[in-house]
mmCIF file as gemmi writes it, N, C-alpha and C atoms, coordinates in Angstrom:
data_model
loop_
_atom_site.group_PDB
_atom_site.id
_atom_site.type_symbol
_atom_site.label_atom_id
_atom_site.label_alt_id
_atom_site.label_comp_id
_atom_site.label_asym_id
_atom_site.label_entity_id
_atom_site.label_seq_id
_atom_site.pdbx_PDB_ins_code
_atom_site.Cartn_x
_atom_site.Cartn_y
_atom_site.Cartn_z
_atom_site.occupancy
_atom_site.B_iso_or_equiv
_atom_site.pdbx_formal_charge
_atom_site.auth_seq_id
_atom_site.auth_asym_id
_atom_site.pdbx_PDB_model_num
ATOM 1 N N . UNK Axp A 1 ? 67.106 133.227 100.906 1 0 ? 1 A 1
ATOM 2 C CA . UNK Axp A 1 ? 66.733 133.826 102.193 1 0 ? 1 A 1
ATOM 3 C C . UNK Axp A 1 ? 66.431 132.731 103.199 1 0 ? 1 A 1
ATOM 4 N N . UNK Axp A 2 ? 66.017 131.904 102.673 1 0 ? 2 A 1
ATOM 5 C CA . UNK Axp A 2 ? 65.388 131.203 103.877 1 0 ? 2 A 1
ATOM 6 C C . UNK Axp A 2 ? 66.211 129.765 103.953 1 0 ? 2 A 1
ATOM 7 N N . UNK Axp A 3 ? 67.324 129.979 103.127 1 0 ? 3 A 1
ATOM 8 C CA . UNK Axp A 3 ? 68.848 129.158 103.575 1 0 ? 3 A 1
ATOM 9 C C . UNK Axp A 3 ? 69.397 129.695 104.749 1 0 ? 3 A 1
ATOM 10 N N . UNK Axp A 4 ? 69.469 131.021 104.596 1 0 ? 4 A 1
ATOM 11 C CA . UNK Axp A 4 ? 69.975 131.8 105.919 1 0 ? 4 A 1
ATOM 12 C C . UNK Axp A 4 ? 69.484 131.239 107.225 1 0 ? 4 A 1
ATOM 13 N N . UNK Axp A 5 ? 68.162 131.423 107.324 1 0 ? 5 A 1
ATOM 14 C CA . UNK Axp A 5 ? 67.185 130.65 108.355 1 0 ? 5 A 1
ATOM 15 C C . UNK Axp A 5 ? 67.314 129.379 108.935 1 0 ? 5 A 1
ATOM 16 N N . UNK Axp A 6 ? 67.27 128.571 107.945 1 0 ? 6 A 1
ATOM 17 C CA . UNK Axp A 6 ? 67.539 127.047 107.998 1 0 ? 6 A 1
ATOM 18 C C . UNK Axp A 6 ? 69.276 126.81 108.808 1 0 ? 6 A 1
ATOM 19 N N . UNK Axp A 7 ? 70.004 127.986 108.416 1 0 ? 7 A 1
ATOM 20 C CA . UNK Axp A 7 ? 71.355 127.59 108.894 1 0 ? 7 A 1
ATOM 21 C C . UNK Axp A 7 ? 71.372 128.164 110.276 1 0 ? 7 A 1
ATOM 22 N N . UNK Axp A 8 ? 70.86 129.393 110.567 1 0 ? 8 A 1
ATOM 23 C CA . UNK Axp A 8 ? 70.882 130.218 111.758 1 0 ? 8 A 1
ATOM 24 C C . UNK Axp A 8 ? 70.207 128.807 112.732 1 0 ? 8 A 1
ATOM 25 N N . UNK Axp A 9 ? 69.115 127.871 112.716 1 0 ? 9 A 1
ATOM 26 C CA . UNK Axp A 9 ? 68.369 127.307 113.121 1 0 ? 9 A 1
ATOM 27 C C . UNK Axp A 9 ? 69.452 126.026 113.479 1 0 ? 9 A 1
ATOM 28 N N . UNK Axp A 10 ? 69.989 125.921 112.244 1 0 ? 10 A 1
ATOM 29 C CA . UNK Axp A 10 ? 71.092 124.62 112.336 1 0 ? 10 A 1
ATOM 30 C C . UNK Axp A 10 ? 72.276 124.881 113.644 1 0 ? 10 A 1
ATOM 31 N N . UNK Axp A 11 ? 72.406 126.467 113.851 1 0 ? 11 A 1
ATOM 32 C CA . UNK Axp A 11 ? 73.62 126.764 114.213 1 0 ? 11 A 1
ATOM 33 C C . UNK Axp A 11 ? 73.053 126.879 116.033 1 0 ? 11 A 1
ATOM 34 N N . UNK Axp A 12 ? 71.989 126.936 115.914 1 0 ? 12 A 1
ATOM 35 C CA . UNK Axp A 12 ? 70.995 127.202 117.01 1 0 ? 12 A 1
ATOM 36 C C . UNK Axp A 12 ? 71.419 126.154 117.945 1 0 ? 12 A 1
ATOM 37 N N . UNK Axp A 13 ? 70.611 125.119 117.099 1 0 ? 13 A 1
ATOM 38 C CA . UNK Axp A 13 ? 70.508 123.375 117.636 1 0 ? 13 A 1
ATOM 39 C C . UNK Axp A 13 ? 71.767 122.938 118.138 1 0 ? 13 A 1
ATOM 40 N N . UNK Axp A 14 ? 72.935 123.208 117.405 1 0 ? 14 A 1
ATOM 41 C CA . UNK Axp A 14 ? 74.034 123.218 117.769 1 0 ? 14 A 1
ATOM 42 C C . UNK Axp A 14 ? 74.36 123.25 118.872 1 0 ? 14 A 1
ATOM 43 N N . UNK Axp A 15 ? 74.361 124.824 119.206 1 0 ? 15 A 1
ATOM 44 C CA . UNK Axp A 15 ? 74.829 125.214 120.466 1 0 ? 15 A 1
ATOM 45 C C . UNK Axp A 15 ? 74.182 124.357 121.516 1 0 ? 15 A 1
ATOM 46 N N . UNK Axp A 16 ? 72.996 124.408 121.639 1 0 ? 16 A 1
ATOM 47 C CA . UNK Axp A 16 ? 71.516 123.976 122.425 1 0 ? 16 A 1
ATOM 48 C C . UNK Axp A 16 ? 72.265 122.443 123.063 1 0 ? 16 A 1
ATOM 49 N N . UNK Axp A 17 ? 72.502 121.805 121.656 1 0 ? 17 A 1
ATOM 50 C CA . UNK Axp A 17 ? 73.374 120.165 122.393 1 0 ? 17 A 1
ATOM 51 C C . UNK Axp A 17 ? 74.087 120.446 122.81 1 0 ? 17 A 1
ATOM 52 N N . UNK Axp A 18 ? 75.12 121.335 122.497 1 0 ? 18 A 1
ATOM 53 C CA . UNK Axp A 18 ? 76.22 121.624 123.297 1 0 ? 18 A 1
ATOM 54 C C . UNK Axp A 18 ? 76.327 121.569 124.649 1 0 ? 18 A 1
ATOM 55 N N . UNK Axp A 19 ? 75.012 122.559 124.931 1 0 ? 19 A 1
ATOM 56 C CA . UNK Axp A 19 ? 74.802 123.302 126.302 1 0 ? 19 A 1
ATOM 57 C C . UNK Axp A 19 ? 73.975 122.029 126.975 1 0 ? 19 A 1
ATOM 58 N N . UNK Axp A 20 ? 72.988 121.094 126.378 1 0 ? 20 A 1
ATOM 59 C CA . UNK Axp A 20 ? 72.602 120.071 127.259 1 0 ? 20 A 1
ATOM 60 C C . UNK Axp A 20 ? 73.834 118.82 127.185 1 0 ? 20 A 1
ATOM 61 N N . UNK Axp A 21 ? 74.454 118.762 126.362 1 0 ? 21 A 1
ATOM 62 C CA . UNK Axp A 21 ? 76.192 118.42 127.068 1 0 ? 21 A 1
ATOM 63 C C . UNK Axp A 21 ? 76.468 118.243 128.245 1 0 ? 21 A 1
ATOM 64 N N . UNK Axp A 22 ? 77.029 119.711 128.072 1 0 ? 22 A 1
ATOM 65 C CA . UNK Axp A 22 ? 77.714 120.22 128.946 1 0 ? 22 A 1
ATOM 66 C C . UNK Axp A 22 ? 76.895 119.573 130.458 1 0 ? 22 A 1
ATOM 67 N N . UNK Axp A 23 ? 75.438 120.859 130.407 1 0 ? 23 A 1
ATOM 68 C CA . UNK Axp A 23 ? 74.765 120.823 131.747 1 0 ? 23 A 1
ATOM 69 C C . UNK Axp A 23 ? 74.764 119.145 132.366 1 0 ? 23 A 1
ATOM 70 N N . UNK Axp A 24 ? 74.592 117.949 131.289 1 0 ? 24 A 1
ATOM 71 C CA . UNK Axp A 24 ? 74.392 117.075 131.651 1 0 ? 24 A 1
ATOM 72 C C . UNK Axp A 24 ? 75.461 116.09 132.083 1 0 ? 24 A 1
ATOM 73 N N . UNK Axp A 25 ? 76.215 116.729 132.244 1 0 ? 25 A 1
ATOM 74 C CA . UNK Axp A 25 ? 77.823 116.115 132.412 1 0 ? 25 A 1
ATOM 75 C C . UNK Axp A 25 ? 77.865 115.629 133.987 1 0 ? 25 A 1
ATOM 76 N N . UNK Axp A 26 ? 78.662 114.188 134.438 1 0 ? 26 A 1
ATOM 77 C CA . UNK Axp A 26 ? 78.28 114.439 136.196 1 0 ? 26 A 1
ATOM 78 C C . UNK Axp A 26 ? 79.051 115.041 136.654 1 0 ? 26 A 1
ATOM 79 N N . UNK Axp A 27 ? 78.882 115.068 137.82 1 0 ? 27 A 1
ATOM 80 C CA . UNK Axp A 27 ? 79.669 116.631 138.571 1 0 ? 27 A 1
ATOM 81 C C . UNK Axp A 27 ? 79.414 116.586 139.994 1 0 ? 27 A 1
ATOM 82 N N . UNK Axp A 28 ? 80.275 116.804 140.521 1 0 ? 28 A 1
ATOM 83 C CA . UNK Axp A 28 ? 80.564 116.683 141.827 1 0 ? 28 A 1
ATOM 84 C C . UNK Axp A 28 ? 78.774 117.767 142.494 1 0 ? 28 A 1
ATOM 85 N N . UNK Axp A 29 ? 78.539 117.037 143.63 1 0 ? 29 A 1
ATOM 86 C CA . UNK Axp A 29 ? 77.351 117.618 144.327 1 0 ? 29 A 1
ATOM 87 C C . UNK Axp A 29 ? 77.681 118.983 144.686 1 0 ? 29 A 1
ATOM 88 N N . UNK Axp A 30 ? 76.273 119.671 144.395 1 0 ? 30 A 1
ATOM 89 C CA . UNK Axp A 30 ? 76.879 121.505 144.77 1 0 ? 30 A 1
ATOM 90 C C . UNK Axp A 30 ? 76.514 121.573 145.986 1 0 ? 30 A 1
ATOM 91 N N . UNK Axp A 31 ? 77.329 122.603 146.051 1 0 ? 31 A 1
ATOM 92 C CA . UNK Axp A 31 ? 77.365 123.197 147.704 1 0 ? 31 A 1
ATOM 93 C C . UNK Axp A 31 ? 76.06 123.698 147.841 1 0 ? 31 A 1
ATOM 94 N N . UNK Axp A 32 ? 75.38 123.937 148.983 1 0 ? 32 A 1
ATOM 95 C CA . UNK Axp A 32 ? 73.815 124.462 149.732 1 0 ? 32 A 1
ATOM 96 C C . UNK Axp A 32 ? 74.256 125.606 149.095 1 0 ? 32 A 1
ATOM 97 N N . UNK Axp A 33 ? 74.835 126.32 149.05 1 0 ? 33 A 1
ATOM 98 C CA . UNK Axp A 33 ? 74.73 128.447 148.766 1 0 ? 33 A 1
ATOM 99 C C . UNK Axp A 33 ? 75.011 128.205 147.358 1 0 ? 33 A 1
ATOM 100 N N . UNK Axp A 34 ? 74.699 127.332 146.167 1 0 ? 34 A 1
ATOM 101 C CA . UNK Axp A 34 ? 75.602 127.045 145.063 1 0 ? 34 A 1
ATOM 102 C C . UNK Axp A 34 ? 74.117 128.541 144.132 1 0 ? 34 A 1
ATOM 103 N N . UNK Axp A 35 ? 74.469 128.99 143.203 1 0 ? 35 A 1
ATOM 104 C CA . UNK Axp A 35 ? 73.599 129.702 142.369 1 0 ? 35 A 1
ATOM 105 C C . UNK Axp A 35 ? 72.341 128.618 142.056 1 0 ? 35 A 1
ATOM 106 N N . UNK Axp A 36 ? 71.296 129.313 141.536 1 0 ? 36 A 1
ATOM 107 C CA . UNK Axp A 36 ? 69.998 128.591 140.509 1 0 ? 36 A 1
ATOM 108 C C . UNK Axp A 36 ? 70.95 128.024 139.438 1 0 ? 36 A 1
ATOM 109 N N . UNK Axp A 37 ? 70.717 126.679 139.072 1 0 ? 37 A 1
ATOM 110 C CA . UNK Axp A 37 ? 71.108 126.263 137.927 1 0 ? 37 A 1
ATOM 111 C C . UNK Axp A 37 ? 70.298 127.329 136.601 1 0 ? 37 A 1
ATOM 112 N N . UNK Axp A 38 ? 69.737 127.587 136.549 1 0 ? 38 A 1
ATOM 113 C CA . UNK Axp A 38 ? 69.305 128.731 135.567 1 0 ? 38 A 1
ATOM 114 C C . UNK Axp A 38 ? 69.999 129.786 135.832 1 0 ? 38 A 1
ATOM 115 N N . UNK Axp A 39 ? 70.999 129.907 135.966 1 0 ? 39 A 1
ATOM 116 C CA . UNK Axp A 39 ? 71.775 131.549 135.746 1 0 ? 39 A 1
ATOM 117 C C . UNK Axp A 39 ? 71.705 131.706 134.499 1 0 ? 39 A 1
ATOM 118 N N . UNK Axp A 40 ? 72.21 132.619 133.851 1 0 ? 40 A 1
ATOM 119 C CA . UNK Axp A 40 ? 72.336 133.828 132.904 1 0 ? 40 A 1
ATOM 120 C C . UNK Axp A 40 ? 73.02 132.799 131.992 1 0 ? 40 A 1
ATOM 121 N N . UNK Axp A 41 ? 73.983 132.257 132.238 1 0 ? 41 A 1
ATOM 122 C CA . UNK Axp A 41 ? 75.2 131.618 131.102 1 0 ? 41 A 1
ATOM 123 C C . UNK Axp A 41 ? 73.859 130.121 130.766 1 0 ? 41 A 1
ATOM 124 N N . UNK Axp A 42 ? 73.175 129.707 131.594 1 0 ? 42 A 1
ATOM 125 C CA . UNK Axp A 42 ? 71.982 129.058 130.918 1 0 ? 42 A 1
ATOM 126 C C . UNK Axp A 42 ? 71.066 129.237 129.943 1 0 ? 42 A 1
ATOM 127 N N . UNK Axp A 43 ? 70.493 130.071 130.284 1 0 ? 43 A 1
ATOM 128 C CA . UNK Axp A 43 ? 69.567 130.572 129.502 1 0 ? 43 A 1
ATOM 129 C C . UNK Axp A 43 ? 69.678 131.798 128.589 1 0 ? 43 A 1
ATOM 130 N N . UNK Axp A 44 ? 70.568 132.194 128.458 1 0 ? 44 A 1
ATOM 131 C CA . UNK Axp A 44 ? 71.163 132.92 127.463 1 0 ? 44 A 1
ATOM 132 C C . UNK Axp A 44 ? 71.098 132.263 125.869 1 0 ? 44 A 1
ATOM 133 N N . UNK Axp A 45 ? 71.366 131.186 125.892 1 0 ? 45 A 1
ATOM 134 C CA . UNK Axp A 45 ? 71.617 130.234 124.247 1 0 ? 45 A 1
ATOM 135 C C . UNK Axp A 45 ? 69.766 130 124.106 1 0 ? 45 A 1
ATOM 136 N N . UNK Axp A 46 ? 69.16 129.225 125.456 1 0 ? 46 A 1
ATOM 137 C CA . UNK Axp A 46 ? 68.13 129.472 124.708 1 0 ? 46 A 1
ATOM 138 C C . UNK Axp A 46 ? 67.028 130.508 124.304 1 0 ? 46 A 1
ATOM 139 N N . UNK Axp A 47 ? 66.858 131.694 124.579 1 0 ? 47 A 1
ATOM 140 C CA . UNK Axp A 47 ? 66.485 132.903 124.631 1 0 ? 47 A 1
ATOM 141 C C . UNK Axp A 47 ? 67.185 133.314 122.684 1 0 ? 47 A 1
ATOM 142 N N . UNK Axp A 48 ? 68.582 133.094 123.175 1 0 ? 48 A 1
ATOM 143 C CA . UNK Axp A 48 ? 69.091 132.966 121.753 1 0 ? 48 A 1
ATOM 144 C C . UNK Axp A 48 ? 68.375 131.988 120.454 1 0 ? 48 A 1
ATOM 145 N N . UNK Axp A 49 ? 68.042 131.113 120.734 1 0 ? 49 A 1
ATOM 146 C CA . UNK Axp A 49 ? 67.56 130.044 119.814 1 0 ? 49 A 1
ATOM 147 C C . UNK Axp A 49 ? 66.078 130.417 119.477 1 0 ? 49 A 1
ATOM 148 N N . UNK Axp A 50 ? 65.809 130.783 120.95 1 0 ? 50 A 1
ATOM 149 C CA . UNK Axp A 50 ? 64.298 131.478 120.518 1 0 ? 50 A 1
ATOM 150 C C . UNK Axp A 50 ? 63.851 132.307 119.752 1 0 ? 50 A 1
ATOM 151 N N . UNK Axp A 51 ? 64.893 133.724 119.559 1 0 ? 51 A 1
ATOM 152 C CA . UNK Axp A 51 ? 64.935 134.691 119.163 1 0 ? 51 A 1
ATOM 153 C C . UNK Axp A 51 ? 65.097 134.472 117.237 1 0 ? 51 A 1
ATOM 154 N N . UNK Axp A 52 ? 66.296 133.352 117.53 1 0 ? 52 A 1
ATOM 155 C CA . UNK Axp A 52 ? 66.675 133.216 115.787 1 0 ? 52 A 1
ATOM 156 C C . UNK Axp A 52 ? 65.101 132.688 115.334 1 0 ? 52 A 1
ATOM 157 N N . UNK Axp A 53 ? 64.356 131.379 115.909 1 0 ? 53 A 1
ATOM 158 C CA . UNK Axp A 53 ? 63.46 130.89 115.736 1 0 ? 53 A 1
ATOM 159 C C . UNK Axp A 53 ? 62.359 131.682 115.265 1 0 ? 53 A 1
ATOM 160 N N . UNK Axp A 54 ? 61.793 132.59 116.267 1 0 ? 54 A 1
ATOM 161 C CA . UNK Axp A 54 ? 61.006 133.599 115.736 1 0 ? 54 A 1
ATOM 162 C C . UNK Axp A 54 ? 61.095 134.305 114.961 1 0 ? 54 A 1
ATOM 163 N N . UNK Axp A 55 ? 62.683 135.227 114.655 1 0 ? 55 A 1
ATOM 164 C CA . UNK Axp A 55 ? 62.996 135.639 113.873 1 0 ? 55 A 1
ATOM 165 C C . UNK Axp A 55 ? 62.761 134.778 112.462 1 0 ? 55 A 1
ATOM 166 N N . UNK Axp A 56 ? 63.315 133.366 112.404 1 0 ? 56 A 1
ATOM 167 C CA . UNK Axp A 56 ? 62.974 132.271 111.294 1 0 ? 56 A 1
ATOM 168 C C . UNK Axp A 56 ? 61.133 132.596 110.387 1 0 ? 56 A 1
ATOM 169 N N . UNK Axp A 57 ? 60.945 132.784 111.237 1 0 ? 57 A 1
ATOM 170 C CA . UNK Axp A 57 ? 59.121 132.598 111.089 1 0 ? 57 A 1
ATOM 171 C C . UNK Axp A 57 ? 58.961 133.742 110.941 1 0 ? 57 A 1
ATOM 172 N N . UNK Axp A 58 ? 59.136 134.853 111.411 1 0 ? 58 A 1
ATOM 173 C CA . UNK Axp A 58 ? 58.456 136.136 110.844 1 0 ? 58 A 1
ATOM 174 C C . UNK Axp A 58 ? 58.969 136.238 109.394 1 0 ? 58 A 1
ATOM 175 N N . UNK Axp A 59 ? 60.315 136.357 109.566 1 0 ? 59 A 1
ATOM 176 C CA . UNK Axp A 59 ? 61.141 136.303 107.607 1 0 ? 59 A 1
ATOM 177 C C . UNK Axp A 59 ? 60.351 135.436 107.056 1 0 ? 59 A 1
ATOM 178 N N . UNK Axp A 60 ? 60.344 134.114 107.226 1 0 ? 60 A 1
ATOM 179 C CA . UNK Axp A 60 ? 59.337 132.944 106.005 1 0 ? 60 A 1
ATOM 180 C C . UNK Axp A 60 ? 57.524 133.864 105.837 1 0 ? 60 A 1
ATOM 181 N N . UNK Axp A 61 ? 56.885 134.797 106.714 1 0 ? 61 A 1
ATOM 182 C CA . UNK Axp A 61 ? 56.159 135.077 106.871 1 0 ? 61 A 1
ATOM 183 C C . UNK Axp A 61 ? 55.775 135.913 105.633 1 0 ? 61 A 1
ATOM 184 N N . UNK Axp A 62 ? 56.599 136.822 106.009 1 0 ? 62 A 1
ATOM 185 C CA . UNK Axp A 62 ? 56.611 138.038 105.161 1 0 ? 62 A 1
ATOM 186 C C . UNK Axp A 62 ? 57.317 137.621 104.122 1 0 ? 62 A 1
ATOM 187 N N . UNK Axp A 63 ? 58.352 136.951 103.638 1 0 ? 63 A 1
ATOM 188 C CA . UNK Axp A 63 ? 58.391 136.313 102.415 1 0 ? 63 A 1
ATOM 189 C C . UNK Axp A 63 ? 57.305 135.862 101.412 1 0 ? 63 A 1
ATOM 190 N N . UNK Axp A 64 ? 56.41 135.038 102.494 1 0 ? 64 A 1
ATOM 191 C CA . UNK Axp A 64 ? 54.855 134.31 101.78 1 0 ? 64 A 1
ATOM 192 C C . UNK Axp A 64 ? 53.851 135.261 101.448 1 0 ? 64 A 1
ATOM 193 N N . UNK Axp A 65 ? 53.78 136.298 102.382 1 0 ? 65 A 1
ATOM 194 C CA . UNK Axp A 65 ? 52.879 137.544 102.348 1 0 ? 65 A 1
ATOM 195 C C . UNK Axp A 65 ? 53.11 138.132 100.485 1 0 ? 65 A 1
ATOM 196 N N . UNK Axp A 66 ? 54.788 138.601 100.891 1 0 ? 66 A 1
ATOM 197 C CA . UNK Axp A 66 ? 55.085 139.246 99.479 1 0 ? 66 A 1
ATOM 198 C C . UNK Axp A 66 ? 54.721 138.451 98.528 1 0 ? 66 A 1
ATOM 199 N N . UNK Axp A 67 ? 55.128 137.3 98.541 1 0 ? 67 A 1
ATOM 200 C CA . UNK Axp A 67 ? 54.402 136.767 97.011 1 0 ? 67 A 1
ATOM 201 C C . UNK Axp A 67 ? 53.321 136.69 96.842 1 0 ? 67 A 1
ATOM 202 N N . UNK Axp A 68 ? 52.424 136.603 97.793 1 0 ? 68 A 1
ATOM 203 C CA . UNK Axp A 68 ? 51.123 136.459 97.694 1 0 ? 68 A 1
ATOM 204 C C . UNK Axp A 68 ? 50.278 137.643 97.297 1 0 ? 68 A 1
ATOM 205 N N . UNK Axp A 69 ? 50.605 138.742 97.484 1 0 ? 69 A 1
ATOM 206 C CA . UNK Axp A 69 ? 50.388 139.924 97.486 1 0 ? 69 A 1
ATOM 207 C C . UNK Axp A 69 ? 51.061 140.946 95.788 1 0 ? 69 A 1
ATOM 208 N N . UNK Axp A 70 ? 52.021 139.372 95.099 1 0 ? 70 A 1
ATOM 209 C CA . UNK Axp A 70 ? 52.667 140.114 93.886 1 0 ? 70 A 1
ATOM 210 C C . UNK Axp A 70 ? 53.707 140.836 93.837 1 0 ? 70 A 1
């Protein structure tokens, strides 16, 4: 179970470099009317990473609970 976790987490981090990659790539100066660099296609992966993360920790949680409990 908590291979699953460890990989979801692995697969997380992944993306995460990916995306500070990418964002960090140079690039021509944006235009004055250009969007928030935080749009949606931003913060989407990490919201994602967050989600597996927490998700990570409640499963190891209740894993520890059950044994503890027998």
């Amino acid at each position: 179970v908590l291979r699953f976790a460890v990989g979801d987490a692995a697969d997380a981090q992944k993306a995460l470099e990916a995306q500070w990659t990418v964002s960090n790539a140079p690039e021509a100066p944006a235009p004055v009317d250009s969007p928030s660099p935080l749009d949606r296609s931003t913060v989407l992966p990490l919201w994602i990473a967050a989600g597996l993360g927490v998700a990570a920790l409640v499963l190891v949680a209740l894993v520890l609970f059950a044994r503890r409990r027998g």
